[in-house]
ROGU-275601 format. One record per atom (N, C-alpha, C): x, y, z; atom name; residue number from 1; residue in three letters. Coordinates in Angstrom, 1 decimal, always signed. Example, Ala and Ser with C-alpha at 12.3 -4.5 7.8 and 13.67 -1.06 7.14 Angstrom:
2
((+13.2 -5.7 +7.8) 'N' 1 'ALA')
((+12.3 -4.5 +7.8) 'CA' 1 'ALA')
((+13.2 -3.3 +7.8) 'C' 1 'ALA')
((+12.8 -2.2 +7.1) 'N' 2 'SER')
((+13.7 -1.1 +7.1) 'CA' 2 'SER')
((+12.9 +0.0 +7.9) 'C' 2 'SER')
This chain:
151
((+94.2 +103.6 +59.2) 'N' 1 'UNK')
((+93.7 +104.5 +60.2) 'CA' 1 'UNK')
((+93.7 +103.7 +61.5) 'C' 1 'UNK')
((+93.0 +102.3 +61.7) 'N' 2 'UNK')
((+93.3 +101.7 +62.6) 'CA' 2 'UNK')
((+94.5 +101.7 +63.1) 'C' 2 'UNK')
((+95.8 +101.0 +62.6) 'N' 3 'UNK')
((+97.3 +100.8 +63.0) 'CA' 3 'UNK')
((+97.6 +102.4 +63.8) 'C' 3 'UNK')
((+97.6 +103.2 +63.0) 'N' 4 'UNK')
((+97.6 +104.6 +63.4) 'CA' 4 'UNK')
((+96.9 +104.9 +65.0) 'C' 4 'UNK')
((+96.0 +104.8 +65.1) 'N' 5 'UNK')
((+95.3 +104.7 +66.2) 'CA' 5 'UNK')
((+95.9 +104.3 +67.3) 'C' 5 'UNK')
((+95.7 +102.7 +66.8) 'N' 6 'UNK')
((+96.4 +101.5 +67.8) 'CA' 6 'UNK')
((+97.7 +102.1 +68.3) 'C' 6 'UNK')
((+98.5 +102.7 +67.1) 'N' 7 'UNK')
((+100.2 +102.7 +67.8) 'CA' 7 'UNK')
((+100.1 +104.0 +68.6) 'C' 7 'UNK')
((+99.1 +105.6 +68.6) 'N' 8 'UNK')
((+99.4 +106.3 +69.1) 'CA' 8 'UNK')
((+98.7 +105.7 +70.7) 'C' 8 'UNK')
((+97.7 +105.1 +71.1) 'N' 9 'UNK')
((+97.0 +104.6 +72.5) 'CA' 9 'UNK')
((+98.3 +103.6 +72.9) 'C' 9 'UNK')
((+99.2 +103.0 +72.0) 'N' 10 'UNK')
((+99.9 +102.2 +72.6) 'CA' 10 'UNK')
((+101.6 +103.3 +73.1) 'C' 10 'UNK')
((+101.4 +104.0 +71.9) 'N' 11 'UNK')
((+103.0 +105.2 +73.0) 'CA' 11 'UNK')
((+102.1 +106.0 +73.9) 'C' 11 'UNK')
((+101.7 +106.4 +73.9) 'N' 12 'UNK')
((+100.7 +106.7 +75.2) 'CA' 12 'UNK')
((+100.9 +106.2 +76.3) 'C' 12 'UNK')
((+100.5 +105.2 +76.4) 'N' 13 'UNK')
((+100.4 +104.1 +77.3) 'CA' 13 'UNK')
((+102.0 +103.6 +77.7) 'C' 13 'UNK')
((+102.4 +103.7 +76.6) 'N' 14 'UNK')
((+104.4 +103.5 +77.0) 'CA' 14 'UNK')
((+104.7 +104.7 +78.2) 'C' 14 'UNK')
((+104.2 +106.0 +77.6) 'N' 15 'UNK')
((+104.8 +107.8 +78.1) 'CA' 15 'UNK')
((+104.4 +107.7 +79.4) 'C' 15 'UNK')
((+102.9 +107.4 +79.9) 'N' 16 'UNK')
((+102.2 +107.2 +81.1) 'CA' 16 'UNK')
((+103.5 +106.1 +81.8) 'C' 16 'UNK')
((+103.7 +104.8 +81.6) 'N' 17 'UNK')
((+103.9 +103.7 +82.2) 'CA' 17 'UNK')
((+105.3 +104.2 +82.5) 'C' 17 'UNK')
((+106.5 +105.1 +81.6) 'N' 18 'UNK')
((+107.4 +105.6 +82.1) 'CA' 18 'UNK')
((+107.4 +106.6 +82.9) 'C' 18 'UNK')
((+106.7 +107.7 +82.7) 'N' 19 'UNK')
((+106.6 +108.5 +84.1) 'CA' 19 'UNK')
((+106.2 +108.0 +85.0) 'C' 19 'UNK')
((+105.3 +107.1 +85.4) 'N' 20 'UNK')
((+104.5 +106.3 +87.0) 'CA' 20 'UNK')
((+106.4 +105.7 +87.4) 'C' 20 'UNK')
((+107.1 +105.2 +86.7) 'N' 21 'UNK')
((+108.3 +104.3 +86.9) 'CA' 21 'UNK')
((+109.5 +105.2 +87.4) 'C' 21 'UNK')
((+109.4 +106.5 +86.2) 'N' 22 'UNK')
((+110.2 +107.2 +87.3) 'CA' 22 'UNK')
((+109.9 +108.4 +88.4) 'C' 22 'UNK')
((+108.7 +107.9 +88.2) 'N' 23 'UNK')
((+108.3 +108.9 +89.9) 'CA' 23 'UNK')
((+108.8 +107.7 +91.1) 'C' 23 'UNK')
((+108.1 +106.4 +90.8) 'N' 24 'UNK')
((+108.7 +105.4 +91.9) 'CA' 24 'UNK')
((+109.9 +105.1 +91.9) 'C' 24 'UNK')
((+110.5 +105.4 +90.5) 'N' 25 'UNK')
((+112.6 +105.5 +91.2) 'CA' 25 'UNK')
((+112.6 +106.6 +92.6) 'C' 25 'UNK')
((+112.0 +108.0 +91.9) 'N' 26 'UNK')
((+112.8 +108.8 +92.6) 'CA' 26 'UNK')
((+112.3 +109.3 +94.1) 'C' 26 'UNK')
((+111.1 +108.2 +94.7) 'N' 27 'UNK')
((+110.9 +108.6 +95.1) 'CA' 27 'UNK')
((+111.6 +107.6 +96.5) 'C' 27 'UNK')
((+112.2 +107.7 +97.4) 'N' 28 'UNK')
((+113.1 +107.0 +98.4) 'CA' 28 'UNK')
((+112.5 +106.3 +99.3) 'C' 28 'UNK')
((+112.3 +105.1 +99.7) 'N' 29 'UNK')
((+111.3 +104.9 +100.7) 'CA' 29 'UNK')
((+112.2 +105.4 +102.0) 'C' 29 'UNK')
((+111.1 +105.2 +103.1) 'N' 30 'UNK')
((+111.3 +106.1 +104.5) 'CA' 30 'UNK')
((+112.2 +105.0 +105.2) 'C' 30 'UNK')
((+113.3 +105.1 +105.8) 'N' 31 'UNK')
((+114.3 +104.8 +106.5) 'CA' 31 'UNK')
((+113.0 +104.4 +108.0) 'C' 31 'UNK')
((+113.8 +103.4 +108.7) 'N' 32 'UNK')
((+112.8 +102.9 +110.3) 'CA' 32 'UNK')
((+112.7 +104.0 +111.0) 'C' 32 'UNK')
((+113.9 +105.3 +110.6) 'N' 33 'UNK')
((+114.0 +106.0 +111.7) 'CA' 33 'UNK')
((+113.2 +106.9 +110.9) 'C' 33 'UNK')
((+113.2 +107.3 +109.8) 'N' 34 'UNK')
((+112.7 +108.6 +109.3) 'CA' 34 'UNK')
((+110.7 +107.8 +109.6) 'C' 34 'UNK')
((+110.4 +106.8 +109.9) 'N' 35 'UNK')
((+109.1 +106.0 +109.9) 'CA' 35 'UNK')
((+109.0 +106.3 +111.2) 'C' 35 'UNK')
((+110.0 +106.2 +112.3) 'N' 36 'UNK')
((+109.4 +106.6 +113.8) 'CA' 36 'UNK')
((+109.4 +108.2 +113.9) 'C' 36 'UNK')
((+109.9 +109.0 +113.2) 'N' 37 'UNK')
((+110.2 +110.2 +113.7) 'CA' 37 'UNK')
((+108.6 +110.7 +112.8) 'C' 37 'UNK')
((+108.3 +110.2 +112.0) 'N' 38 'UNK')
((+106.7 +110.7 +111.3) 'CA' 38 'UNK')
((+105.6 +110.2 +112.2) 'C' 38 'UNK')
((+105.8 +109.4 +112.6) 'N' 39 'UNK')
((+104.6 +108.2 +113.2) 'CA' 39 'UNK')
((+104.5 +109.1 +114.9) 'C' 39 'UNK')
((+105.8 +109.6 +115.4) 'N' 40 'UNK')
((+106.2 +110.4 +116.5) 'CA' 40 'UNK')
((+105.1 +112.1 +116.1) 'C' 40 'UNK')
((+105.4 +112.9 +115.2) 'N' 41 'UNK')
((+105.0 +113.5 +114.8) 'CA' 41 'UNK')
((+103.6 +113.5 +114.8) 'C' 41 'UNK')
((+103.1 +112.7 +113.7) 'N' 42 'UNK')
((+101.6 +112.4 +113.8) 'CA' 42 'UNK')
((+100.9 +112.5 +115.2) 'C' 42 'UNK')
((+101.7 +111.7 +116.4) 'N' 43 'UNK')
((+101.1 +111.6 +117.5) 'CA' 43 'UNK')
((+101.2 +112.7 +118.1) 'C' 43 'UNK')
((+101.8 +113.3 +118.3) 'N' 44 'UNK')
((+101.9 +115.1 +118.9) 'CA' 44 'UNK')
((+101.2 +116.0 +118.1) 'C' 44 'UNK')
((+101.1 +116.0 +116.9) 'N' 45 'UNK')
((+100.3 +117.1 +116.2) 'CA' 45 'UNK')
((+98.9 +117.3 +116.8) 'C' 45 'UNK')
((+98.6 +118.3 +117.4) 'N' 46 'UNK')
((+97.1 +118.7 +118.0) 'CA' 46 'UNK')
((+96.7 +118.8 +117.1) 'C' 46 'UNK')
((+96.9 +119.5 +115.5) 'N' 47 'UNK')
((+96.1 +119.8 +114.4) 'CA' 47 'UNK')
((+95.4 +120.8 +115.1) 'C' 47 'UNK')
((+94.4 +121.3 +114.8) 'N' 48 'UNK')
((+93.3 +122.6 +115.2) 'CA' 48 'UNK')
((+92.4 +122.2 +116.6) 'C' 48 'UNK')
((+93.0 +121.2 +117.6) 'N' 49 'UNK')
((+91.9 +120.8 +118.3) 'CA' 49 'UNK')
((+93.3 +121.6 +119.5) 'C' 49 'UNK')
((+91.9 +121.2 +120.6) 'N' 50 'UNK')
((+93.0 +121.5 +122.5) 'CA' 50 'UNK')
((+92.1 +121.0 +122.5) 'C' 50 'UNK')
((+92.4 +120.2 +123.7) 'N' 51 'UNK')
((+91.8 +119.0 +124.8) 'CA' 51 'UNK')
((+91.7 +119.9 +126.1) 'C' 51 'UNK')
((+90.7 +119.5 +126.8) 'N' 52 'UNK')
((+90.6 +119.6 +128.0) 'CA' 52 'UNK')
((+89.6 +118.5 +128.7) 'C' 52 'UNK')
((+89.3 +118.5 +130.0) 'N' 53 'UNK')
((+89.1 +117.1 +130.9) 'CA' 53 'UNK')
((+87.3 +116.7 +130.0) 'C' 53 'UNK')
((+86.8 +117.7 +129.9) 'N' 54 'UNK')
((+85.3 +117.8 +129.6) 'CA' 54 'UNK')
((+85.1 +117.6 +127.6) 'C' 54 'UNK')
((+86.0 +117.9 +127.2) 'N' 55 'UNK')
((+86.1 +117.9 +125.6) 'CA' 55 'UNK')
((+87.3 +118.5 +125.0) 'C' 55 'UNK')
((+86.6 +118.9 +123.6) 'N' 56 'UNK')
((+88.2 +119.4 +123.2) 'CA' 56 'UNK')
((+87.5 +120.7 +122.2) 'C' 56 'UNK')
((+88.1 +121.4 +121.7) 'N' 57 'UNK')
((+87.9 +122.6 +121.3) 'CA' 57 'UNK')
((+88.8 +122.3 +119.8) 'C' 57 'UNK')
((+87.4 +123.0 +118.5) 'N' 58 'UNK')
((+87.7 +122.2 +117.3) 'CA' 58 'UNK')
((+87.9 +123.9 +116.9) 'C' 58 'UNK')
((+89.1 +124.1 +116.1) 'N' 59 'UNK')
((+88.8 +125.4 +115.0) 'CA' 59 'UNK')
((+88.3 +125.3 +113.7) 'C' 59 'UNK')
((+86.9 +125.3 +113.7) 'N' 60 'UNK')
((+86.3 +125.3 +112.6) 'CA' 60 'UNK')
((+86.3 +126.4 +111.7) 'C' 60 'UNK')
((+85.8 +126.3 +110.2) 'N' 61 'UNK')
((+86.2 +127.6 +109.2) 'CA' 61 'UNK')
((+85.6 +128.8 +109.9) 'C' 61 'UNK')
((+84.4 +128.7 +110.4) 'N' 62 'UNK')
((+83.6 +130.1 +110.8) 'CA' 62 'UNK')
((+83.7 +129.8 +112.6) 'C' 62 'UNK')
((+84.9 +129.0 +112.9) 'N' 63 'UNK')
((+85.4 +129.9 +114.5) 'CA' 63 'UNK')
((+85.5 +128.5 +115.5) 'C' 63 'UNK')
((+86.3 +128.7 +116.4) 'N' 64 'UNK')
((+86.3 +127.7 +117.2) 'CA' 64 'UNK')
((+84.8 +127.3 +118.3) 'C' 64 'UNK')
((+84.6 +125.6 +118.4) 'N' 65 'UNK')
((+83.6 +125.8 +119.3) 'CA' 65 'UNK')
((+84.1 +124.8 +120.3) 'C' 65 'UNK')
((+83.5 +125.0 +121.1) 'N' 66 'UNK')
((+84.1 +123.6 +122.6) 'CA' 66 'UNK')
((+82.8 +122.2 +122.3) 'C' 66 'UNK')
((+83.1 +121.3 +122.0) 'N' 67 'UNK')
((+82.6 +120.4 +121.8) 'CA' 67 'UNK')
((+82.9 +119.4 +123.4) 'C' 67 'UNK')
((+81.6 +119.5 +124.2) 'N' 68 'UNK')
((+81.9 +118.1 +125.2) 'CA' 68 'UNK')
((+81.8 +117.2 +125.1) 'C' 68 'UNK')
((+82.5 +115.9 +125.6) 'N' 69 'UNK')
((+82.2 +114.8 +125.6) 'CA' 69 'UNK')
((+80.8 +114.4 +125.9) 'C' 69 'UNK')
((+80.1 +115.0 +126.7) 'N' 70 'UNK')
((+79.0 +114.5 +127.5) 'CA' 70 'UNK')
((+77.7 +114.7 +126.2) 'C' 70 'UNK')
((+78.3 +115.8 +125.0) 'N' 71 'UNK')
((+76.7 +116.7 +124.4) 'CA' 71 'UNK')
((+77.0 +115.3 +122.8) 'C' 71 'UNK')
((+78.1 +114.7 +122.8) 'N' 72 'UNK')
((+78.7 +113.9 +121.7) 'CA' 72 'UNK')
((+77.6 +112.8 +121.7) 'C' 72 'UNK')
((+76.4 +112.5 +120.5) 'N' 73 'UNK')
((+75.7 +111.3 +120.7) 'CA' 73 'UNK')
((+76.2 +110.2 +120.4) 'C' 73 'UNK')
((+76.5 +110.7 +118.9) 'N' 74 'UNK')
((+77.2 +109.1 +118.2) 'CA' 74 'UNK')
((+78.4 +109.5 +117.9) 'C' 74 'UNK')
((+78.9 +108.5 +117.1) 'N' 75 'UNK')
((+80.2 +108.2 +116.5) 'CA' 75 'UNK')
((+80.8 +107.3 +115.5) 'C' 75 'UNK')
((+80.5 +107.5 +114.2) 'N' 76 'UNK')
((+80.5 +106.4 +113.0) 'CA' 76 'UNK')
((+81.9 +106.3 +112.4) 'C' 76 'UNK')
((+82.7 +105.1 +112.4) 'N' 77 'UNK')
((+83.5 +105.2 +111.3) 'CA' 77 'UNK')
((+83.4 +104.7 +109.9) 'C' 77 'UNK')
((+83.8 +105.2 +109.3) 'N' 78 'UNK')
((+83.7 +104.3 +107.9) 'CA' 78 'UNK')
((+85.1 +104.6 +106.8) 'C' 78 'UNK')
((+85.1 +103.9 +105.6) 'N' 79 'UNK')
((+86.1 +103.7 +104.9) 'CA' 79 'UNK')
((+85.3 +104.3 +103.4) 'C' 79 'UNK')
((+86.0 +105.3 +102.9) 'N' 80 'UNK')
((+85.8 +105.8 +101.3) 'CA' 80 'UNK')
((+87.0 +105.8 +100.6) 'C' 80 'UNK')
((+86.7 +105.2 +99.7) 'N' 81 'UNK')
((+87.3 +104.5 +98.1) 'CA' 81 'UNK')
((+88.2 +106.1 +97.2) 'C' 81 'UNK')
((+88.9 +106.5 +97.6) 'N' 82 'UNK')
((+89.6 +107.6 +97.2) 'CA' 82 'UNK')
((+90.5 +107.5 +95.6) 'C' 82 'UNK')
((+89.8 +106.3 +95.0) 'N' 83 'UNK')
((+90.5 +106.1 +93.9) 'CA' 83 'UNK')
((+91.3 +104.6 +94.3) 'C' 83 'UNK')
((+93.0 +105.7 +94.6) 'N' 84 'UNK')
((+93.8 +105.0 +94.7) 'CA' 84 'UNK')
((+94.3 +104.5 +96.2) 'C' 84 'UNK')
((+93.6 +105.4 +97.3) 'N' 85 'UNK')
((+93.8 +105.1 +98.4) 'CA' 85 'UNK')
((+92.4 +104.9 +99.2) 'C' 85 'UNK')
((+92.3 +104.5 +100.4) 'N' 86 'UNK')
((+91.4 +104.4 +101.6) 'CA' 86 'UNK')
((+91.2 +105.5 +102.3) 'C' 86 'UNK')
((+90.4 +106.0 +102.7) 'N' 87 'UNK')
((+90.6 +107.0 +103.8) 'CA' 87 'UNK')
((+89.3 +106.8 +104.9) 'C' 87 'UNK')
((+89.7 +106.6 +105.8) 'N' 88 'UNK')
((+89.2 +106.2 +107.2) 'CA' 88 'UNK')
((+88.5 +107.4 +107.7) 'C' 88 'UNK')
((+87.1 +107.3 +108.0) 'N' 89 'UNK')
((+86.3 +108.3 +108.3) 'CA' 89 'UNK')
((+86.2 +108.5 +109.6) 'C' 89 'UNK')
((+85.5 +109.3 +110.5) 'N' 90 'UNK')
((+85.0 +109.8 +111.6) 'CA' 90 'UNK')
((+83.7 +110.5 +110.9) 'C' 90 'UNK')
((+82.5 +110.6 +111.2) 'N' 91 'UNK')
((+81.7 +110.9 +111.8) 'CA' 91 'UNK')
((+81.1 +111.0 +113.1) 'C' 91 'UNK')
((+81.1 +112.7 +113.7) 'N' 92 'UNK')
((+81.1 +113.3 +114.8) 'CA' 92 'UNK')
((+79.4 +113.9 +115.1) 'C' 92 'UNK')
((+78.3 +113.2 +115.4) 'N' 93 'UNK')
((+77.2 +113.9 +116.1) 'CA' 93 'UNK')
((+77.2 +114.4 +117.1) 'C' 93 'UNK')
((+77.1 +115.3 +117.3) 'N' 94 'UNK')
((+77.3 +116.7 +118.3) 'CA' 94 'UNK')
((+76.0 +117.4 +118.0) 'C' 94 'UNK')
((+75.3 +117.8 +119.3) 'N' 95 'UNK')
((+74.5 +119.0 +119.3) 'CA' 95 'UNK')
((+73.4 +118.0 +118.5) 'C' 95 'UNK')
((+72.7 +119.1 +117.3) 'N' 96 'UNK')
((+71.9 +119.1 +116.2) 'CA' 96 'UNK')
((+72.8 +118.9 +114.6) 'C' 96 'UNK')
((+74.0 +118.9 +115.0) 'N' 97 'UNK')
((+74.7 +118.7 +113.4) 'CA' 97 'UNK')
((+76.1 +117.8 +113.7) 'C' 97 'UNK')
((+76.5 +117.3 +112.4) 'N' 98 'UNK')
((+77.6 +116.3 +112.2) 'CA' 98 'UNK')
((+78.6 +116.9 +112.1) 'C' 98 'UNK')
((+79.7 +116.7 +112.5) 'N' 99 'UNK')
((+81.2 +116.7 +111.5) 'CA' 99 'UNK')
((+81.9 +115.5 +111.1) 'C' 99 'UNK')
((+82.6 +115.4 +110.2) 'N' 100 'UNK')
((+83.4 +114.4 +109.6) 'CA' 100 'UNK')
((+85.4 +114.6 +109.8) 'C' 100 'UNK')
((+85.7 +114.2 +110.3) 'N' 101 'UNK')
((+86.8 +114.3 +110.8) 'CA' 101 'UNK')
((+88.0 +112.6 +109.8) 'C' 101 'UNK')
((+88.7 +112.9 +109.2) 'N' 102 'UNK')
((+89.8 +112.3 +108.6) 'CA' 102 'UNK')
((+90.8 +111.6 +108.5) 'C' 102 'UNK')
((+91.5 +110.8 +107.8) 'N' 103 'UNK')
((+92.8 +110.3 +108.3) 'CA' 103 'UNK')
((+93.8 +111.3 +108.4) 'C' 103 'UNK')
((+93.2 +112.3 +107.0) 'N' 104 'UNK')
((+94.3 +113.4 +106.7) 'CA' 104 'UNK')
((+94.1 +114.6 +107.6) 'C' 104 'UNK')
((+93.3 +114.7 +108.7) 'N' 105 'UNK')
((+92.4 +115.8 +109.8) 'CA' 105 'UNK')
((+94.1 +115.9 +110.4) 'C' 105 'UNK')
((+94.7 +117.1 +110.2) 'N' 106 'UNK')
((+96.0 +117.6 +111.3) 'CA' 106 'UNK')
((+95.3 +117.1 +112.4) 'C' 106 'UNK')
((+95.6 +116.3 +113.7) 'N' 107 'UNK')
((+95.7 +116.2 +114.9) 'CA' 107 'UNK')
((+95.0 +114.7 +114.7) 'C' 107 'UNK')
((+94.6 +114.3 +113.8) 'N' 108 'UNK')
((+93.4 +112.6 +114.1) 'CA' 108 'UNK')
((+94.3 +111.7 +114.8) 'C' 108 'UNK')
((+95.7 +111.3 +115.3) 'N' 109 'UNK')
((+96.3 +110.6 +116.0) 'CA' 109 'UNK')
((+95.4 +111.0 +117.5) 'C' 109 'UNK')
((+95.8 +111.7 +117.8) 'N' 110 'UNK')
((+95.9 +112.7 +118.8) 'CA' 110 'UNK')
((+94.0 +112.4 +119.2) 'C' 110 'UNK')
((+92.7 +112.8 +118.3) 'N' 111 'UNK')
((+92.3 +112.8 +118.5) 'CA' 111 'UNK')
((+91.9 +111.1 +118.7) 'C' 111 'UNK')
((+92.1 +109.8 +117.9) 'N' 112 'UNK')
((+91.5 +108.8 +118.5) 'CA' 112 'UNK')
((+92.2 +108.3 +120.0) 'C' 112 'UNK')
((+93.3 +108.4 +120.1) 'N' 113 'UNK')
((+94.2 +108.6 +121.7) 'CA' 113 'UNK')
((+93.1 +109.2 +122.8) 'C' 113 'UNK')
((+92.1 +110.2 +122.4) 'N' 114 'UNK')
((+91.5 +111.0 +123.5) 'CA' 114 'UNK')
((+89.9 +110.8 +123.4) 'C' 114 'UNK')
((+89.5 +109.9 +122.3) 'N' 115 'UNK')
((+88.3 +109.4 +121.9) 'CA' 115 'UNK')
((+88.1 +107.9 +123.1) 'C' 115 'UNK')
((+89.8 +107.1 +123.2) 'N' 116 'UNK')
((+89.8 +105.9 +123.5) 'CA' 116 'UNK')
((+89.2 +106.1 +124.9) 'C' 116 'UNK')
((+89.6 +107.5 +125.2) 'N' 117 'UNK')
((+90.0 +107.5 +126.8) 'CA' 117 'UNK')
((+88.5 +108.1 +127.6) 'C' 117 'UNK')
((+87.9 +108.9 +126.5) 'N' 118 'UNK')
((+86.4 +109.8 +126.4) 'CA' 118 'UNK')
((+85.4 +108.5 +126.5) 'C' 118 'UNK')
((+85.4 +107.6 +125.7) 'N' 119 'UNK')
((+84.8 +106.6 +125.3) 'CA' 119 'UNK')
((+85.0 +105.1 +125.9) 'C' 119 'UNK')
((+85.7 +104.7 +126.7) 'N' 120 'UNK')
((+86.3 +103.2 +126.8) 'CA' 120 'UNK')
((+85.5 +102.0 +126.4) 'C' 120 'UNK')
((+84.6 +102.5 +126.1) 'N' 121 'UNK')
((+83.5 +101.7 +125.0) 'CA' 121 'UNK')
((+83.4 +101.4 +123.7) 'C' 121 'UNK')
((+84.9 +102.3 +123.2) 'N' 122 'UNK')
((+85.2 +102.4 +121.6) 'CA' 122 'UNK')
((+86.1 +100.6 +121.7) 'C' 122 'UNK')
((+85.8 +99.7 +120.2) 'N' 123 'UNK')
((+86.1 +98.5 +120.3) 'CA' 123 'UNK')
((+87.2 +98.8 +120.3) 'C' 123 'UNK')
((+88.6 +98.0 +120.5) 'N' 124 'UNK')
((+90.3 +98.2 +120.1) 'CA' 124 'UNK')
((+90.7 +97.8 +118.7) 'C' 124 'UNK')
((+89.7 +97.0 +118.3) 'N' 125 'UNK')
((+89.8 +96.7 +116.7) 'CA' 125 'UNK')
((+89.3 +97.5 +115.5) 'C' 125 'UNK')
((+87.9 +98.1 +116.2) 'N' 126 'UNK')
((+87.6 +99.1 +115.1) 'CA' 126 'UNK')
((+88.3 +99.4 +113.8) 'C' 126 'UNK')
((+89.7 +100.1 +113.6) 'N' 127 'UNK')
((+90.3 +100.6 +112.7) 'CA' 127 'UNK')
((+90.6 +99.4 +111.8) 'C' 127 'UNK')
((+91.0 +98.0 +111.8) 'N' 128 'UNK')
((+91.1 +96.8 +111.4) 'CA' 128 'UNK')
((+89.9 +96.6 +110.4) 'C' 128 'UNK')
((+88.4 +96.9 +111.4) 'N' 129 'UNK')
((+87.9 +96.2 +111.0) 'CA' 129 'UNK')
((+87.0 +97.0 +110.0) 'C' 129 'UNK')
((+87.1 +98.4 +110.3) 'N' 130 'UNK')
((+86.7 +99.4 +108.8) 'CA' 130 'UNK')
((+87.5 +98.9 +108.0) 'C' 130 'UNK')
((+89.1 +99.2 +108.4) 'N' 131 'UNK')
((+89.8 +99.3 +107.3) 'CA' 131 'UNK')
((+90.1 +97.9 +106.1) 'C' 131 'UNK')
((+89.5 +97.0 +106.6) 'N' 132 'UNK')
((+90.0 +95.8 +106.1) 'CA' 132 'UNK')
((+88.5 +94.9 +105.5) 'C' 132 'UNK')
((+88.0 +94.6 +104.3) 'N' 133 'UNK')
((+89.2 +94.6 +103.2) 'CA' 133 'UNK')
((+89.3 +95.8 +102.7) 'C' 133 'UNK')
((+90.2 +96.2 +101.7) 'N' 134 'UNK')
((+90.5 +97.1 +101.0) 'CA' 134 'UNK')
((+89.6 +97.3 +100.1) 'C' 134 'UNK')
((+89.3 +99.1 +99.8) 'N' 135 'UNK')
((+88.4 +99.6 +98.8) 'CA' 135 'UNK')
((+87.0 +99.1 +98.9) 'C' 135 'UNK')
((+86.7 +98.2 +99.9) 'N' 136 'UNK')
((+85.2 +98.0 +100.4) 'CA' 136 'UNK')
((+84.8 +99.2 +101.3) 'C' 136 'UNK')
((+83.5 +99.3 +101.4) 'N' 137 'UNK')
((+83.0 +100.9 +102.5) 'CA' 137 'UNK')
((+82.5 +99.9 +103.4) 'C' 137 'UNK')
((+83.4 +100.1 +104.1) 'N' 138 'UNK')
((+82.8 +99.4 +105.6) 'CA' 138 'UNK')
((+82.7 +100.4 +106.8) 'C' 138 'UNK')
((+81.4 +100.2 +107.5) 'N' 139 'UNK')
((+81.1 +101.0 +108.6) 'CA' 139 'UNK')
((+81.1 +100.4 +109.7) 'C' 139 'UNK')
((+81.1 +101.3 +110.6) 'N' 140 'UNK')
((+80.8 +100.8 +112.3) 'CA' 140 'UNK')
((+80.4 +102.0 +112.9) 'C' 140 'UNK')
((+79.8 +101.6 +113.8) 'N' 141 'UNK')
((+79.5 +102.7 +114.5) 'CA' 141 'UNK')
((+80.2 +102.6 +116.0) 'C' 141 'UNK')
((+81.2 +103.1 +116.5) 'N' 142 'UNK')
((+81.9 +103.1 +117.3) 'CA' 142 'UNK')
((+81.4 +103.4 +119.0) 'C' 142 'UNK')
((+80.3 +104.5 +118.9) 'N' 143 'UNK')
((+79.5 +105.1 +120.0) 'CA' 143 'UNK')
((+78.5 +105.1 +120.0) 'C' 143 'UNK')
((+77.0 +104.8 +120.9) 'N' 144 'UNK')
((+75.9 +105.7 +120.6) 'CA' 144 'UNK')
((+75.4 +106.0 +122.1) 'C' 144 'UNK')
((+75.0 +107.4 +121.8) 'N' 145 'UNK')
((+74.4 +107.2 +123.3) 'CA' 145 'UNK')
((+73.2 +107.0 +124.0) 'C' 145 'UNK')
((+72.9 +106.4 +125.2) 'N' 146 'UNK')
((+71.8 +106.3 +125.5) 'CA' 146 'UNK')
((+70.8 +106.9 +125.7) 'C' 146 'UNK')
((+69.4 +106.7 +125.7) 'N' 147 'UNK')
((+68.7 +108.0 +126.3) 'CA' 147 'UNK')
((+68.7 +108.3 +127.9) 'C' 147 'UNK')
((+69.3 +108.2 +128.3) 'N' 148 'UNK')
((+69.7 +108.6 +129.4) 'CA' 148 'UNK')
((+70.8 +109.4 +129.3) 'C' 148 'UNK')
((+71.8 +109.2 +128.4) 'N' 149 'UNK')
((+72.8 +110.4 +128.1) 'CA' 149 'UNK')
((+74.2 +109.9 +129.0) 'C' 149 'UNK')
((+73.8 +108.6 +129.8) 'N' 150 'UNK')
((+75.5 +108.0 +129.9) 'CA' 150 'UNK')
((+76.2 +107.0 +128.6) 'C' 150 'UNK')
((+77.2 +107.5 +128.7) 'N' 151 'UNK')
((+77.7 +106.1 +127.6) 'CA' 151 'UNK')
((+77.9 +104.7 +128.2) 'C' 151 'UNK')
């Protein structure tokens, strides 16, 4: 009964370890150019936001709202353990409620580009310093604002 056991966890374990092997055959890594033409991409994708000089305008599931720079208190990043990958957070205090905005958020290039420029107060290392080490939750808080309401 044991041997039995043992040999079915061990082809198992063979079946698993061959599929993982040939998904990474077949999967092609990205050419420099097919890596600039995504990384190009990423940075033009507005995703669900428009910018304008005062804020930017989010489409949320129940409707678009105009979020200003000036009504924005804080601004937290952090890193969650997605298993197998990292994913780099935003946290957005606005108004009376939060949003959480993503690596995988359509337009997040686009939005830290217009964060830098909203905020010149955001560190330049920030994303380094969440993201690194790996699979640890590291936070920062990128923004907060005063009680006076200048950044």
């Amino acid at each position: 009964m044991n041997r039995t056991f043992t040999a079915i966890i061990m082809g198992l374990f063979r079946r698993i370890e061959d599929w993982f092997s040939r998904k990474q055959a077949d999967a092609a890594p990205y050419s420099e150019g097919e890596k600039a033409i995504e990384r190009k991409r990423r940075q033009d994708d507005a995703g669900k936001f428009t910018y304008q000089e005062e804020g930017f305008t989010y489409a949320f599931a129940d409707g678009p709202e105009f979020v200003r720079w000036a009504e924005i208190r804080r601004i937290v990043a952090y890193k969650v353990d997605r298993l197998t990958y990292d994913d780099i957070c935003l946290d957005i205090f606005w108004r009376d409620w939060k949003f959480t905005i993503t690596e995988d958020t359509a337009g997040w290039d686009r939005l830290i580009a217009q964060l830098r420029i909203a905020f010149p107060n955001i560190p330049d290392d920030w994303y380094g310093k969440v993201g690194l080490p790996a699979f640890a939750t590291n936070s920062m808080v990128l923004f907060e604002r005063g009680d006076k309401g200048s950044d």
